[in-house]
C-alpha positions in Angstrom: -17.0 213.2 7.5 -18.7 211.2 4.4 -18.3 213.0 1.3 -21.7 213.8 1.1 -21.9 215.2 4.1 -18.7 217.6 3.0 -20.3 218.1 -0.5 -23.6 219.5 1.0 -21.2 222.0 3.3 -19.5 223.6 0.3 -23.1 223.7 -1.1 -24.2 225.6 2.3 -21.0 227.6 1.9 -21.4 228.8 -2.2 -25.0 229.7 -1.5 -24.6 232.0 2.1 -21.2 233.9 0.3 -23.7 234.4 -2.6 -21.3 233.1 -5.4 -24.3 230.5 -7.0 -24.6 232.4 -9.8 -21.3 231.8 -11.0 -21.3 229.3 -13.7 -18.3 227.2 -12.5 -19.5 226.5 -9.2 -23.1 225.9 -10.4 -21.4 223.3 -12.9 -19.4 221.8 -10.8 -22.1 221.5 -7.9 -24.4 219.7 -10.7 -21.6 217.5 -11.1 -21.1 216.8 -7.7 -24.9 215.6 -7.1 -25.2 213.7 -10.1 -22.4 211.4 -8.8 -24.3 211.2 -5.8 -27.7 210.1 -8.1 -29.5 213.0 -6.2 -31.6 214.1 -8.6 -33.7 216.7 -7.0 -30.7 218.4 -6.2 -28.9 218.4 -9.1 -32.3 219.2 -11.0 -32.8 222.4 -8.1 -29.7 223.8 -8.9 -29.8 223.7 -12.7 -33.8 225.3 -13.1 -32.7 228.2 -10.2 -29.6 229.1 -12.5 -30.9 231.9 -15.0 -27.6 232.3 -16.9 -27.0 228.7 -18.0 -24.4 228.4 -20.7 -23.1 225.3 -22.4 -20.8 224.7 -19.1 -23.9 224.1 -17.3 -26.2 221.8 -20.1 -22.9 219.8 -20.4 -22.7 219.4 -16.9 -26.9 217.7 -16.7 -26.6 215.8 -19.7 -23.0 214.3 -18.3 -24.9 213.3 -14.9 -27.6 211.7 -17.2 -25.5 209.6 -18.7 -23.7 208.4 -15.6 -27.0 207.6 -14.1 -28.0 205.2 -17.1 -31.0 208.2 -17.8 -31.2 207.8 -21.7 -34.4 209.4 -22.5 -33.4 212.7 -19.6 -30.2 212.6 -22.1 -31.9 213.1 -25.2 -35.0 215.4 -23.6 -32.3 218.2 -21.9 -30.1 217.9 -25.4 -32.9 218.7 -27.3 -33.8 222.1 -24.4 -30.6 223.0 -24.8 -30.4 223.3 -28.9 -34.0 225.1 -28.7 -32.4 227.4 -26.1 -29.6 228.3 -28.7 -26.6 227.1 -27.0 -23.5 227.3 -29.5 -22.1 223.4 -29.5 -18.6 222.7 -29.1 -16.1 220.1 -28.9 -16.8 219.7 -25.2 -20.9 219.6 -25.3 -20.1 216.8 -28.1 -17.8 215.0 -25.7 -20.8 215.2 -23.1 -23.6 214.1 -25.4 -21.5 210.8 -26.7 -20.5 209.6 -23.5 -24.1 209.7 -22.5 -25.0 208.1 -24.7 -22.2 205.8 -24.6 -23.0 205.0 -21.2 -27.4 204.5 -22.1 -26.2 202.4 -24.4 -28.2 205.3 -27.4 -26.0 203.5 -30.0 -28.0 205.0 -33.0 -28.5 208.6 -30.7 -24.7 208.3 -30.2 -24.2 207.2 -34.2 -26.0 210.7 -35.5 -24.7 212.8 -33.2 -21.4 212.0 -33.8 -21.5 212.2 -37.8 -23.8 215.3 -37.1 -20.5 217.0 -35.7 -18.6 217.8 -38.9 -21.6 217.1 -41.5 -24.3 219.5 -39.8 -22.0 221.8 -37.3 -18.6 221.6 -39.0 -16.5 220.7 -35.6 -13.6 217.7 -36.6 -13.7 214.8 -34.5 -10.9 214.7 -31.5 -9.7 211.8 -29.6 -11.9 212.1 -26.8 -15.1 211.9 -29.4 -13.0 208.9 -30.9 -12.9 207.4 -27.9 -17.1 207.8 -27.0 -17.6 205.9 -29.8 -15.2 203.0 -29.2 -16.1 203.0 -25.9 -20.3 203.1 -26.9 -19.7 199.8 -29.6 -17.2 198.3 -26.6 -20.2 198.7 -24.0 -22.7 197.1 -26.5 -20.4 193.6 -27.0 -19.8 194.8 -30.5 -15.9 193.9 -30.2 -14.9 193.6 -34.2 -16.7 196.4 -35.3 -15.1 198.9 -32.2 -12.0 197.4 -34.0 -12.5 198.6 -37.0 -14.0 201.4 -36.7 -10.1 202.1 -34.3 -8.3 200.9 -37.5 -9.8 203.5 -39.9 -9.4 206.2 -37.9 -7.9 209.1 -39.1 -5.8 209.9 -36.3 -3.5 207.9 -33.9 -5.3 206.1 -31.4 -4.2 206.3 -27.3 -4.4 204.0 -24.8 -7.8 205.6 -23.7 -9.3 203.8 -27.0 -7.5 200.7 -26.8 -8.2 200.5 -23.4 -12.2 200.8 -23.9 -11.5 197.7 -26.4 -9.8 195.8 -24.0 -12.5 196.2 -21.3 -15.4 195.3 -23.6 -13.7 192.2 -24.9 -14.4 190.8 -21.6 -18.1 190.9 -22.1 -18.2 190.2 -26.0 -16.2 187.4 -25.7 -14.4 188.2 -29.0 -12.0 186.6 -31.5 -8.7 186.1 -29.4 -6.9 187.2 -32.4 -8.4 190.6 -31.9 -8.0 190.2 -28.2 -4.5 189.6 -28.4 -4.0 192.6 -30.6 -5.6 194.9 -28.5 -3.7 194.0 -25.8 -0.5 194.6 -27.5 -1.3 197.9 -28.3 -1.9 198.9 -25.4 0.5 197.5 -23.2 3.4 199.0 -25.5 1.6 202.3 -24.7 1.4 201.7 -21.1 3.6 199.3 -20.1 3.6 199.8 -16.3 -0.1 199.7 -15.7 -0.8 196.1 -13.8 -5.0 196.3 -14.9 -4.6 195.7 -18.7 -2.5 192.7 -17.4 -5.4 191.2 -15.0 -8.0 192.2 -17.7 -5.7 190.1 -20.2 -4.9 187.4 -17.8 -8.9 186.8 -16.9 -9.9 186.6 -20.5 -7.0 183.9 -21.1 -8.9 182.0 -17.9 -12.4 182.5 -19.3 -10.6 180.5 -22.5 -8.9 177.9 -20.3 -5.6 179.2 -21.4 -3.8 178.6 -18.0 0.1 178.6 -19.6 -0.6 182.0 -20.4 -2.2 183.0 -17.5 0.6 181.6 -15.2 3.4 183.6 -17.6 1.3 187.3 -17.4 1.5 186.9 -13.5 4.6 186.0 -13.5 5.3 189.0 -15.6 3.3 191.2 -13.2 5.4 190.2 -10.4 8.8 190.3 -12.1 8.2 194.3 -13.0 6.7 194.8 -9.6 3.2 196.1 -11.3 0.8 196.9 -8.9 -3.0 197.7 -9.4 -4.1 201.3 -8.4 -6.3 201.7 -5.3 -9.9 202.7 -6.1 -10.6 205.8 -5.0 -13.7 207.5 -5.1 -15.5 210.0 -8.0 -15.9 213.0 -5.8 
């Protein structure tokens, strides 16, 4: 059975036992659809749930994002603040990988200084990582860089890793490049898709001595590259 098909059955199931006003389910059934890019669903089940809380508004302005909807984004943050809704570090996380993903880099800018100037909630990794990963999506390689270097607390291979995926559209200083890669790599040693990310940027370059010494270094630690595996 597709997953669609299965996703629709719980769907059938939540709504005949009665349990669609539970906030969980509602969330996670919003999820579900926006990773579908049904809309009318997703958008049905949000406007028929009376007792949205922040669960819920994260959940729409997550499936936003992931559809490349900038301006829905911005409309249903903008509902949810009139409504009241208390942010947190988790709405936060939601609103900057939106507009991470929209490619909002000024939104995504204000929001993200707004958290401790305006609302007084710190900064976490995950935000950290929004950010990087918002500059990384735009090409802008050596700023994403920086911005990781002055960082007040110790970035993870989730960062690095945005860095090292960008650098393959910004076509950035190798310098840079390399450095990335380093970091990463001592953080995650056994994960063979910084390698292939690392060895395709050396091809893009010409660099084919390298290249040839990375595979051989996949294949002497036996690194394999993870099956894909779908978001629902």
């Amino acid at each position: 059975m597709a997953e669609q098909e299965i996703g629709e059955s719980i769907h059938a199931n939540v709504t005949k036992a009665g349990y669609l006003s539970n906030k969980f389910l509602t969330s996670a059934l919003i999820d579900m659809y926006c990773k579908f890019g049904r809309v009318r669903q997703r958008k049905a089940i949000f406007y028929e749930n009376h007792l949205k809380d922040f669960i819920c508004w994260s959940s729409m302005i997550n499936g936003y994002g992931i559809n490349g909807c900038g301006d829905e984004v911005l409309e249903c943050f903008a509902n949810m603040l009139s409504c009241g809704i208390k942010l947190n570090i988790v709405v936060f996380i939601s609103v900057l990988s939106a507009c991470s993903h929209c490619g909002l880099e000024y939104e995504g800018w204000n929001w993200f200084n707004a958290m401790e100037e305006i609302y007084g909630i710190s900064p976490k990794l995950a935000h950290y990582a929004c950010i990087v990963d918002m500059l990384s999506r735009q090409g802008n390689i050596e700023e994403a860089f920086e911005f990781v270097n002055n960082m007040p607390v110790e970035p993870d291979k989730r960062i690095w890793g945005a860095l090292l995926a960008g650098s393959r559209k910004a076509h950035g200083s190798i310098d840079i490049i390399e450095c990335i890669a380093r970091q990463i790599i001592n953080l995650d040693p056994k994960k063979a898709c910084y390698y292939v990310i690392l060895s395709n940027l050396y091809a893009e370059q010409g660099r084919w001595d390298v290249v040839e010494k990375l595979r051989r270094l996949v294949n002497q630690e036996e690194l394999k590259k993870e099956m894909a595996y779908s978001m629902i």
